[in-house]
C-alpha positions as CSV (number, residue, x, y, z in Angstrom):
1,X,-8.6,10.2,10.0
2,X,-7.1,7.8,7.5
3,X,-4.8,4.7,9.0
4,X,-2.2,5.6,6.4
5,X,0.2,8.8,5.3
6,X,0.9,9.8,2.1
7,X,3.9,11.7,0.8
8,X,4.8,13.0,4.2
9,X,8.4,13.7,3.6
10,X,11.2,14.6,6.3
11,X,13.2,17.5,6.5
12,X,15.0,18.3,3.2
13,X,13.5,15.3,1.3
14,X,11.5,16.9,-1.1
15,X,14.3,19.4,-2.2
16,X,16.5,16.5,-2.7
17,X,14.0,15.0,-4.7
18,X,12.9,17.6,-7.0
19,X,16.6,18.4,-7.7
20,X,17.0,15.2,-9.0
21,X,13.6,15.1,-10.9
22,X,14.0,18.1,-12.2
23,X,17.1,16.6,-14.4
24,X,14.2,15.1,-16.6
25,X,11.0,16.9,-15.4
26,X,10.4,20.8,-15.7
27,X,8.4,21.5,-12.3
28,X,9.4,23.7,-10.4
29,X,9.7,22.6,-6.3
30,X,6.6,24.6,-5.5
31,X,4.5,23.2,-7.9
32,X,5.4,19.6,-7.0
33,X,5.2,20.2,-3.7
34,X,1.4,21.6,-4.3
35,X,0.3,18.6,-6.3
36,X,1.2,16.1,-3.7
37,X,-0.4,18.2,-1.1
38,X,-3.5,18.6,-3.2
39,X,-3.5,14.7,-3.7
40,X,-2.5,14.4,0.4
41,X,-6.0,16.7,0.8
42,X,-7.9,13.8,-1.8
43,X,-6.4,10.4,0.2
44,X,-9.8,9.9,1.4
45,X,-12.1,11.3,-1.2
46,X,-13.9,9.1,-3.1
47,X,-13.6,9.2,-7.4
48,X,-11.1,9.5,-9.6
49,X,-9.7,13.1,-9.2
50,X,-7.7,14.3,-12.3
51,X,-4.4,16.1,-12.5
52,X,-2.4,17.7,-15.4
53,X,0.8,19.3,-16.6
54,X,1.4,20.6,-19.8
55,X,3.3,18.4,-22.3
56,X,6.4,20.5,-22.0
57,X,7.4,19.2,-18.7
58,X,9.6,16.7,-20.6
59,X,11.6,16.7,-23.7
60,X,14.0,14.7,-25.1
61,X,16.8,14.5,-26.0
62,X,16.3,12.9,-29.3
63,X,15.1,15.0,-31.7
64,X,12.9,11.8,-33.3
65,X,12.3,11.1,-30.6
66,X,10.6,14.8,-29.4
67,X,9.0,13.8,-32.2
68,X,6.9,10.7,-31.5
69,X,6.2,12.2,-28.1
70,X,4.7,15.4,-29.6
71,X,2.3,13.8,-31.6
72,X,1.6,10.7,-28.8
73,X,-2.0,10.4,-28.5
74,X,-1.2,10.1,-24.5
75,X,1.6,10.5,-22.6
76,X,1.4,9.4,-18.4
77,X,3.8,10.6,-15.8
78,X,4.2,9.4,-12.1
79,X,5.7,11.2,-9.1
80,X,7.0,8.7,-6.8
81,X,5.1,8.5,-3.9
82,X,5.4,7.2,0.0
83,X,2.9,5.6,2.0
84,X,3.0,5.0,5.4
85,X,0.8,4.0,8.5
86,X,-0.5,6.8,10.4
87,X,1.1,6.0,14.3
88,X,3.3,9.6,15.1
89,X,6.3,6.8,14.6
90,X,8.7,9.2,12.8
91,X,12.1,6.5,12.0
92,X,10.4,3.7,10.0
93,X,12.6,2.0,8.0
94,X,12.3,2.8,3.9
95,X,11.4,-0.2,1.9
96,X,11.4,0.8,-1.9
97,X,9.6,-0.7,-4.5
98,X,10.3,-0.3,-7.9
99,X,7.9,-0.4,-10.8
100,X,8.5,0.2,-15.0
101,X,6.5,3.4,-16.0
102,X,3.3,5.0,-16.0
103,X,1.0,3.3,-18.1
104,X,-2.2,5.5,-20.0
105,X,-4.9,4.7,-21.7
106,X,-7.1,6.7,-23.5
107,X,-8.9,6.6,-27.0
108,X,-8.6,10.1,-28.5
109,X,-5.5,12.5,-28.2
110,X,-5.4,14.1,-24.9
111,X,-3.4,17.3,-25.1
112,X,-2.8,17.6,-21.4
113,X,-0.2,14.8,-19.5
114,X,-1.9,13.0,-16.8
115,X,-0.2,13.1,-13.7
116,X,-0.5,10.6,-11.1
117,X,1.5,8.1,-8.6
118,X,2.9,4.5,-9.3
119,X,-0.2,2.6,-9.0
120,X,-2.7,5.6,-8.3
121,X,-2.7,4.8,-4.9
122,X,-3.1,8.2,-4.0
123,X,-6.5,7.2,-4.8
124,X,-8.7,5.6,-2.2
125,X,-10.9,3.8,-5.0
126,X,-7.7,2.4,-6.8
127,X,-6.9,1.7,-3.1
128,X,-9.7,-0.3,-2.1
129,X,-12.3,-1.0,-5.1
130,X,-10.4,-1.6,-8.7
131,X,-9.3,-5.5,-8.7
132,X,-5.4,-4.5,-10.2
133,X,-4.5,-1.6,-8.0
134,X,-6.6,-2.9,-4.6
135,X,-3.9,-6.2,-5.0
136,X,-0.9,-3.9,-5.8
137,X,-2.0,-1.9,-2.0
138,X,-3.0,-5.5,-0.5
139,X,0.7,-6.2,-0.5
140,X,1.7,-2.9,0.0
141,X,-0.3,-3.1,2.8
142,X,1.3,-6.2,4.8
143,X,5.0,-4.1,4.5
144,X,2.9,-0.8,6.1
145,X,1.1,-2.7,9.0
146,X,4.5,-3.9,9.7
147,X,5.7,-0.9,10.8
148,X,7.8,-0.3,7.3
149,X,7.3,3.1,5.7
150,X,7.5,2.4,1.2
151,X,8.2,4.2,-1.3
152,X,7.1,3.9,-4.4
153,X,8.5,5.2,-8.1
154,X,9.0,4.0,-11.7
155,X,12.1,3.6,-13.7
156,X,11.0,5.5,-16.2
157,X,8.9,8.5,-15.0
158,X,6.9,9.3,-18.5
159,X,5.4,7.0,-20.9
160,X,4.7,7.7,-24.4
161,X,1.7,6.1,-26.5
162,X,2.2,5.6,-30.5
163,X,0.8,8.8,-32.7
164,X,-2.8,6.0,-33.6
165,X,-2.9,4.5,-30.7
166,X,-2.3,3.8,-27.1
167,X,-0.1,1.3,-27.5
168,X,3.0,2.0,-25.5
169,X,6.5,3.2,-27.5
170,X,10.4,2.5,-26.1
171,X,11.8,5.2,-25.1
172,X,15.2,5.9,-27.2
173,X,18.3,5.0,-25.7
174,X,19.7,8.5,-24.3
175,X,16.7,9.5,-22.6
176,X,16.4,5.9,-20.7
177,X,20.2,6.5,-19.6
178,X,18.8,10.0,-18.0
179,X,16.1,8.4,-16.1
180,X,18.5,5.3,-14.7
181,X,21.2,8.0,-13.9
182,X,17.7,10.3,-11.5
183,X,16.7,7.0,-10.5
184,X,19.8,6.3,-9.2
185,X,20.2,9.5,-7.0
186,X,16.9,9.4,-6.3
187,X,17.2,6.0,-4.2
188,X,20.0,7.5,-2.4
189,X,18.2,9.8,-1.3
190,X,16.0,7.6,1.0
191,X,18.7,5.5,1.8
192,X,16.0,2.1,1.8
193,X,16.6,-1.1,3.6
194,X,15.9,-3.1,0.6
195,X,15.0,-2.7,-2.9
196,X,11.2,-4.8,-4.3
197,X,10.7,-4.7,-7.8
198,X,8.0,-5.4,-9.9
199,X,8.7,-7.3,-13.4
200,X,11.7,-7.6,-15.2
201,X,12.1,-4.1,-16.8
202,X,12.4,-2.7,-13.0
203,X,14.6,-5.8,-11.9
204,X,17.1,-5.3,-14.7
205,X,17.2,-1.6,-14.1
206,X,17.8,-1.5,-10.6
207,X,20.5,-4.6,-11.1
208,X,22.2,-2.1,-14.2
209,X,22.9,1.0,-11.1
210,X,24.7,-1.7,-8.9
211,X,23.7,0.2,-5.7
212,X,24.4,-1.0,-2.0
213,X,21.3,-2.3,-1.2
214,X,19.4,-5.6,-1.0
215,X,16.9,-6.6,-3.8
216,X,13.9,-9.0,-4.5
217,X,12.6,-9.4,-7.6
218,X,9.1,-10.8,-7.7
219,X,6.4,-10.8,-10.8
220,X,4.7,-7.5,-11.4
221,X,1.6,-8.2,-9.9
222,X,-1.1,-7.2,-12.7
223,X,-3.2,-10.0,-14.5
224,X,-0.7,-9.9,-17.1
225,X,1.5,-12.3,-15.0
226,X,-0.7,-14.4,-13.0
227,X,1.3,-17.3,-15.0
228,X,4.8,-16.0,-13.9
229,X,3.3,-16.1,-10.5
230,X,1.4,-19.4,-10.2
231,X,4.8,-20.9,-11.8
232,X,6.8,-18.8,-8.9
233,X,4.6,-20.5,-6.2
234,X,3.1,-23.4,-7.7
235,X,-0.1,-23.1,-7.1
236,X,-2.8,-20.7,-8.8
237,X,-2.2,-17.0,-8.8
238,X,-5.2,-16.3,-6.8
239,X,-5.3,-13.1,-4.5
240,X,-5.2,-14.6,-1.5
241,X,-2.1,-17.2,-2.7
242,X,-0.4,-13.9,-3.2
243,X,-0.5,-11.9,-0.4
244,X,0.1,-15.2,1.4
245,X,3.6,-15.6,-1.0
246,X,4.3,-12.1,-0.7
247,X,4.5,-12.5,3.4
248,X,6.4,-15.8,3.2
249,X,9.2,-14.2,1.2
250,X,9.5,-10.6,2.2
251,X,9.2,-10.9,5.9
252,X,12.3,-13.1,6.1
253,X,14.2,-11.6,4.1
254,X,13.7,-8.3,6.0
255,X,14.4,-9.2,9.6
256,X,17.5,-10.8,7.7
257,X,18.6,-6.9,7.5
């Protein structure tokens, strides 16, 4: 039996959710709700397990837009995603935390979107092996032995690589204004305790809905910004200095709630 949850949702939380993901994503309730019980069946399996939608399950609103995103050599969508610890405790308080969109890599055109979670950690090998995402769960991790359940989701729900390459493009201005406007509801939803994000895309986009709820803005936490965080806590931005910060500013500011 795993120590943790995932995606358990309460009563009426996952129809709540799809209506609101369903403003940008065409899945129907069923199918979500099969995908996150096929990835609640693969918590524990070890490997990378693969799941895809066709690339019709978004389209924007832009027609040059559409454009760029039908001939994207990869495209990556994230369903949010909640972990919690596995104790029969059923009113845990939501913490959320907030990350900028599903990055994809790949080197030749895949036809298929991947679909995945904010940080893959439905994954037990992203959870526990692969340096990036093991860190990104380490601190996940302190907030889920501390009795909190999280939630975890992107501002942006699809990301869209270049036509050549998989070098991320912006998304046009319309179609971000959609995904602020689900993100919003969606948070609502869940009614969280307080708001985490991770970087400065998910800071800024969370401070632009001006909802009723507490936020810290930390680094995002990939290599990328080891400077940002050894600046932050002046001192190097090794693993163990982070989890370390992480505990010395979240856990305050949570019993402060």
């Amino acid at each position: 039996m795993s120590d943790y949850l995932f995606s358990q949702f309460k009563a009426n939380e996952l129809e709540a959710l799809h209506k609101e993901l369903s403003q940008v994503l065409d899945i129907s309730q069923s199918h979500l709700q099969a995908l996150y019980e096929v990835m609640q069946q693969e918590f524990e399996l070890e490997g990378y397990p693969e799941h895809s939608l066709p690339r019709n399950i978004f389209h924007s609103h832009d027609e040059s837009f559409q454009k760029c995103y039908e001939e994207a050599l990869v495209i990556g969508v994230d369903i949010p995603s909640f972990l919690e610890k596995n104790n029969n405790i059923s009113n845990k308080k939501t913490v959320v935390i907030v990350g900028q969109d599903p990055l994809r890599k790949s080197e030749k055109k895949v036809e298929e979107i991947s679909i995945g979670t904010p940080y893959a950690l439905h994954l037990k090998n992203c959870r526990e092996d692969l340096p990036n995402t093991r860190l990104y769960f380490d601190l996940i991790k302190v907030l889920l032995d501390a009795g909190y359940r999280v939630y975890l989701t992107d501002i942006f729900k699809v990301w869209v690589s270049k036509a050549s390459s998989d070098d991320g493009i912006h998304l046009n201005k319309q179609d971000c204004t959609r995904f602020i406007q689900v993100l919003k509801a969606e948070l609502e939803i869940f009614e969280p305790l307080a708001i985490v994000t991770w970087g400065k895309k998910a800071s800024n986009g969370i401070k632009s809905i001006k909802l009723e709820v507490k936020h810290l803005e930390f680094p995002h936490p990939s290599r990328a910004a080891h400077h940002a965080w050894s600046k932050l806590m002046g001192k190097p931005a090794t693993r163990e200095n982070r989890i370390n910060f992480w505990q010395e500013k979240v856990f305050p500011y949570l019993s402060g709630l």
